[in-house]
C-alpha positions as CSV (number, residue, x, y, z in Angstrom):
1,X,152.6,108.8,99.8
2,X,150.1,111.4,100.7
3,X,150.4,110.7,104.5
4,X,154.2,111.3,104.0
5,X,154.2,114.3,102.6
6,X,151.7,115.8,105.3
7,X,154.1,114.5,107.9
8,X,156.9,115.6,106.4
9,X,155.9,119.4,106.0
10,X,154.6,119.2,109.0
11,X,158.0,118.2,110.8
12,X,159.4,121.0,108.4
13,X,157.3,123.5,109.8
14,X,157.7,122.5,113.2
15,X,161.3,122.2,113.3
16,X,161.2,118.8,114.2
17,X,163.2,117.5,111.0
18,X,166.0,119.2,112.5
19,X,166.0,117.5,115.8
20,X,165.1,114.3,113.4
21,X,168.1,114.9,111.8
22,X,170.4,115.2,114.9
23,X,169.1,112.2,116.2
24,X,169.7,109.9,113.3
25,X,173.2,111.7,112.0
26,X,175.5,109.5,113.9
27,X,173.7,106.6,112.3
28,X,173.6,108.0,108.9
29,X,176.9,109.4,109.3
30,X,178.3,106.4,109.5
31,X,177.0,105.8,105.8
32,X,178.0,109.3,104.8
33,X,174.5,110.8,104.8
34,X,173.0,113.6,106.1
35,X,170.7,112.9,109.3
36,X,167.8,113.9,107.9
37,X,168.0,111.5,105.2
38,X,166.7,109.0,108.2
39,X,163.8,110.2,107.8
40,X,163.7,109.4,103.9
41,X,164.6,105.6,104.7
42,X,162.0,105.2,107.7
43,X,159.6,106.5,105.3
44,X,161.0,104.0,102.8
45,X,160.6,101.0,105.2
46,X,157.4,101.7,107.0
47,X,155.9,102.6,103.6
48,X,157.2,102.1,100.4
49,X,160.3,103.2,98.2
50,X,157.7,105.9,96.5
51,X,156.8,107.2,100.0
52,X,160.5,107.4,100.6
53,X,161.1,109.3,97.5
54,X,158.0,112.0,98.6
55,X,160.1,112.7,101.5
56,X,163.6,113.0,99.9
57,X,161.9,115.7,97.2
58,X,160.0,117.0,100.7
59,X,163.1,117.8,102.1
60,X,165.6,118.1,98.4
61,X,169.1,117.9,99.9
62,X,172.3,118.9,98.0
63,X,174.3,115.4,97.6
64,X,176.5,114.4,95.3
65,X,176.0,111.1,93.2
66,X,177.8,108.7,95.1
67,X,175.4,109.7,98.4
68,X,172.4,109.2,96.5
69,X,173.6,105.8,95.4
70,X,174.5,104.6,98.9
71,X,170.7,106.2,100.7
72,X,169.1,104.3,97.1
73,X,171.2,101.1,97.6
74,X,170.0,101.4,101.4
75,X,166.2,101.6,100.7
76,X,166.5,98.8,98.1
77,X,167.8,96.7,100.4
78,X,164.9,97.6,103.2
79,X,161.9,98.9,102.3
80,X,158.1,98.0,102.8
81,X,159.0,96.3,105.4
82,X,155.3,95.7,106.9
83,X,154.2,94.0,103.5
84,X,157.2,92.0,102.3
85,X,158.2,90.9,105.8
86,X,154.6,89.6,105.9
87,X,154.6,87.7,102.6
88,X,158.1,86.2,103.7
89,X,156.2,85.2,107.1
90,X,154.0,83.2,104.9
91,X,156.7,81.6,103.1
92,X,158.0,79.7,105.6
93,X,160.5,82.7,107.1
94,X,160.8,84.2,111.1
95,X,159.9,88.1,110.6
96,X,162.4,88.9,113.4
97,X,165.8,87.1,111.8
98,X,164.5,88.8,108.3
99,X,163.7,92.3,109.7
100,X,167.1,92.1,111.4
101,X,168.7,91.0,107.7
102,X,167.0,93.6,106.0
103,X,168.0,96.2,108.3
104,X,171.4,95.5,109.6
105,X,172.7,94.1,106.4
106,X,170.8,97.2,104.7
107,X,172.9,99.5,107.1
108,X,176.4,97.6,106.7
109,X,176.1,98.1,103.0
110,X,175.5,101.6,103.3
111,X,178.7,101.7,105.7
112,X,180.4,99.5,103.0
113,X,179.6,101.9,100.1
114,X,180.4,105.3,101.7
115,X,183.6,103.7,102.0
116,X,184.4,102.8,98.6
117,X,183.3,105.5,97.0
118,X,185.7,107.7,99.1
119,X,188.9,106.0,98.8
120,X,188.2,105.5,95.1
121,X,186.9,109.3,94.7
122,X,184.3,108.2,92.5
123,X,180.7,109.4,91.7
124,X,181.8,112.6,93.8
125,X,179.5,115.2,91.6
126,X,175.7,116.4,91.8
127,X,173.2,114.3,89.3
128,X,172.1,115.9,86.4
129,X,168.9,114.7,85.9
130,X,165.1,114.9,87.5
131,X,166.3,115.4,90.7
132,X,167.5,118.9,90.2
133,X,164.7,119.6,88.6
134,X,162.2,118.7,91.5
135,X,165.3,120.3,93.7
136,X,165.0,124.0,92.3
137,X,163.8,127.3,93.2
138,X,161.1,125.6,96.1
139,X,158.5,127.8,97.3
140,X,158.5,126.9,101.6
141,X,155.0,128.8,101.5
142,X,151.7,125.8,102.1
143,X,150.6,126.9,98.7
144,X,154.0,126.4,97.1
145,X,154.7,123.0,99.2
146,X,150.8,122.0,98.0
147,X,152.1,123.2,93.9
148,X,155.2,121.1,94.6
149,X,153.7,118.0,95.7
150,X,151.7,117.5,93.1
151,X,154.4,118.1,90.9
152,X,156.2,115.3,92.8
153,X,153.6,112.6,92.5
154,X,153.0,113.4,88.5
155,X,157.0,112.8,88.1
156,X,156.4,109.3,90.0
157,X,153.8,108.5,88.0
158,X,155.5,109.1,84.9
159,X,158.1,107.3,86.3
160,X,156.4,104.2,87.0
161,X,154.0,104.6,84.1
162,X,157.6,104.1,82.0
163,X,159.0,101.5,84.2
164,X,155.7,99.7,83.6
165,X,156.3,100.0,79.5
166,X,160.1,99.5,79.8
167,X,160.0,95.9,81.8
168,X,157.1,95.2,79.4
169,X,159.7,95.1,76.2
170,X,162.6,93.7,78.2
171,X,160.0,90.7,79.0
172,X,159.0,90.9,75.2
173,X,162.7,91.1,74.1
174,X,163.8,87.8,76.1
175,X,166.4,89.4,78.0
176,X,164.6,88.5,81.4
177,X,164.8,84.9,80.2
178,X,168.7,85.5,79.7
179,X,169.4,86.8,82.8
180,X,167.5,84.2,84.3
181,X,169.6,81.9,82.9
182,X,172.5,83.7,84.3
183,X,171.4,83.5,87.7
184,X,170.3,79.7,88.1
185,X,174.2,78.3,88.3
186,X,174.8,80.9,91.0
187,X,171.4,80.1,92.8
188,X,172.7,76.0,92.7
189,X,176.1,77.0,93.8
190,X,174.2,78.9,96.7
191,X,172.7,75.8,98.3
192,X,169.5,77.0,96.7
193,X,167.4,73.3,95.7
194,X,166.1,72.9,92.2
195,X,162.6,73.4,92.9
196,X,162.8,76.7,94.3
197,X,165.8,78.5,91.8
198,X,162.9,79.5,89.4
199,X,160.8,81.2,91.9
200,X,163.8,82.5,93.3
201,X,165.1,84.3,90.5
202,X,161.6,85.8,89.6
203,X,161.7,87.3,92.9
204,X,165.2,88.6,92.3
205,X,164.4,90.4,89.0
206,X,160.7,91.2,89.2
207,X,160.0,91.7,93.1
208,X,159.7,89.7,96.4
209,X,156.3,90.1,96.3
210,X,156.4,88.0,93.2
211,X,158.4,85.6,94.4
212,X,157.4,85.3,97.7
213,X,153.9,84.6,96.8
214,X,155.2,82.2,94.5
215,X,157.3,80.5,97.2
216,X,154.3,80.6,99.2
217,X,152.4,78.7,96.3
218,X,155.3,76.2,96.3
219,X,155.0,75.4,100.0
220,X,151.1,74.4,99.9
221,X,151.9,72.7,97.1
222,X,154.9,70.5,98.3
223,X,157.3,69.9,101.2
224,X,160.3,71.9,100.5
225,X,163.7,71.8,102.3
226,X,162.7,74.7,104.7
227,X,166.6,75.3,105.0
228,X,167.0,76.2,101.2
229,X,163.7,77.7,101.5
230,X,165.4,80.2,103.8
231,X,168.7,80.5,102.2
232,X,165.8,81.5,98.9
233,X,164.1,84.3,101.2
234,X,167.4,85.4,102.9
235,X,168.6,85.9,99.3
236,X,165.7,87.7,97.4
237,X,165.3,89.8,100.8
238,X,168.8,91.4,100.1
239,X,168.2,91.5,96.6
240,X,164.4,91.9,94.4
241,X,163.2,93.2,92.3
242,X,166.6,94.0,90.5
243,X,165.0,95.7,86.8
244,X,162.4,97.5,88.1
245,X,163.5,99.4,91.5
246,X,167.2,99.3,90.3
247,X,165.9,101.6,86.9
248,X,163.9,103.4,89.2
249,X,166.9,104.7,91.7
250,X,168.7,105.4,88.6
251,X,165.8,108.1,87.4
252,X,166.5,109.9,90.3
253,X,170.3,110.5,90.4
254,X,171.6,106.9,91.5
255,X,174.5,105.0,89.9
256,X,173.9,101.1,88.5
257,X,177.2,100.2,90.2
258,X,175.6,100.5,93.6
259,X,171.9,99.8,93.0
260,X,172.5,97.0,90.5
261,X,176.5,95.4,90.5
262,X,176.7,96.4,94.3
263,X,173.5,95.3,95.3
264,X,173.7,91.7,93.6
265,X,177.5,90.2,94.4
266,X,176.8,91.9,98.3
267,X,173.6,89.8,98.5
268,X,175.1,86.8,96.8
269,X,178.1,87.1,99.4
270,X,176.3,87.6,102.6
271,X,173.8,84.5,101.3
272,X,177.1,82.6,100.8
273,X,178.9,83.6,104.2
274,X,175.6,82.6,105.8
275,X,175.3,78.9,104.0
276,X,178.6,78.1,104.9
277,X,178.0,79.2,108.6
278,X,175.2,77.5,108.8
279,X,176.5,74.1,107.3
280,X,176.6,71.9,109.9
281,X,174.0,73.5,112.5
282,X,171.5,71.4,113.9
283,X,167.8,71.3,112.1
284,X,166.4,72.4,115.6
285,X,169.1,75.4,115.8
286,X,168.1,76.4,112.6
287,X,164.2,76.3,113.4
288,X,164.5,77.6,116.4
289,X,166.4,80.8,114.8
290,X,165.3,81.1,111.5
291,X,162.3,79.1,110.4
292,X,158.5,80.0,110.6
């Protein structure tokens, strides 16, 4: 995160976020966002979603709810993309046909949300909650930028350091075990094999690097079908880590019907859309294409 923030007020002192911004508005436009918030998802991808949260408090733009759900729905969906595409790699998954999941399926829902939120009107209002807080009364001087972003990384750390205690009781409570239950029908329904729906759902609710390494586990310990091994990847890549990140988008303005209900029936239908494609294709196709 540290590098981020340097680059960030360094491109803010520069001028350079401006011409940042120009260059990625048409795409972020297209997703209702302001250009700079390009910036805040690259950081998001190359890094991590806490190094793409450094440089939305970096640069604190004025949105309303409903734009803060779409950019957090966005960065769920890709994020980290030099680790997890990696641990994917080793699960059996091409990098290229997941990057191009991650990012293009990350962008179309962003496209996809903008929308709905604006026929419907809803979430149209600024959050009332941390956000403003980081938001207010910023001092632009180096001292003031240094005061702030240490401010910034004690919030995330208190963030995560309740996150942390939070999915400890839910995992004490049983209600991970529930909603596991919940998911497994939908998994088999999905194409998804047996053997690879428990992993599967971990990496949906705790995080693809649980899963994936899981997955990996799985495949050095036993031949797996490597197309429902990549149905499994396509599926936790479009959707992980679905307590912990979702509760975490939330602290920072976002609305659960885009970083929770959104996020999981779009993955389920685009992992859907894609099995029934896919059907009948050859097993070399599919290697060729898809397969590590």
């Amino acid at each position: 995160m540290i590098p981020v923030s340097i680059v960030v007020k360094i491109l803010q002192e520069t001028g350079m976020i401006n011409h940042i911004g120009d260059a990625m508005a048409p795409l972020m436009g297209w997703m209702g966002l302001p250009g700079e918030m390009g910036l805040v998802w690259a950081s998001a991808m190359l890094g991590n979603i806490y190094a793409g949260l450094i440089a939305y408090f970096a640069i604190a733009p004025t949105m309303t709810v409903a734009q803060i759900t779409t950019l957090s729905t966005v960065i769920l969906i890709a994020h980290a993309l030099p680790i997890e595409l990696g641990v994917t790699r080793k699960a059996g998954g091409k990098v290229y046909a997941l990057f191009l999941v991650r990012f293009l399926f990350g962008l179309l829902a962003g496209v996809l949300m903008y929308h709905l939120y604006r026929m419907g009107g809803w979430l149209e209002y600024p959050p009332e909650n941390v956000t403003q807080i980081v938001m207010q009364d910023k001092d632009q001087s180096w001292g003031g930028w240094l005061i702030g972003e240490l401010r910034n990384y004690l919030l995330i750390f208190i963030i995560i350091v309740l996150l942390i205690i939070l999915l400890d009781l839910l995992k004490r409570s049983g209600l991970i075990r529930y909603i596991n239950k919940f998911f497994s029908p939908i998994l088999k329904w999905l194409g998804i094999s047996q053997e690879l729906i428990p992993v599967t759902v971990l990496g949906m609710t705790m995080g693809l690097a649980y899963g994936g390494a899981l997955i990996i586990n799985e495949v050095e310990q036993s031949q797996l079908n490597k197309r429902d091994l990549f149905n499994a990847l396509l599926l936790m890549s479009l959707c992980h880590s679905l307590i912990e990140d979702s509760l975490l988008m939330i602290s920072i303005g976002a609305h659960y019907s885009g970083v929770f209900i959104f996020r999981s029936i779009y993955a389920f239908i685009i992992t859907y859309i894609f099995v029934v494609l896919t059907r009948n294709w050859k097993e070399e196709t599919m290697s060729r294409w898809f397969y590590a």
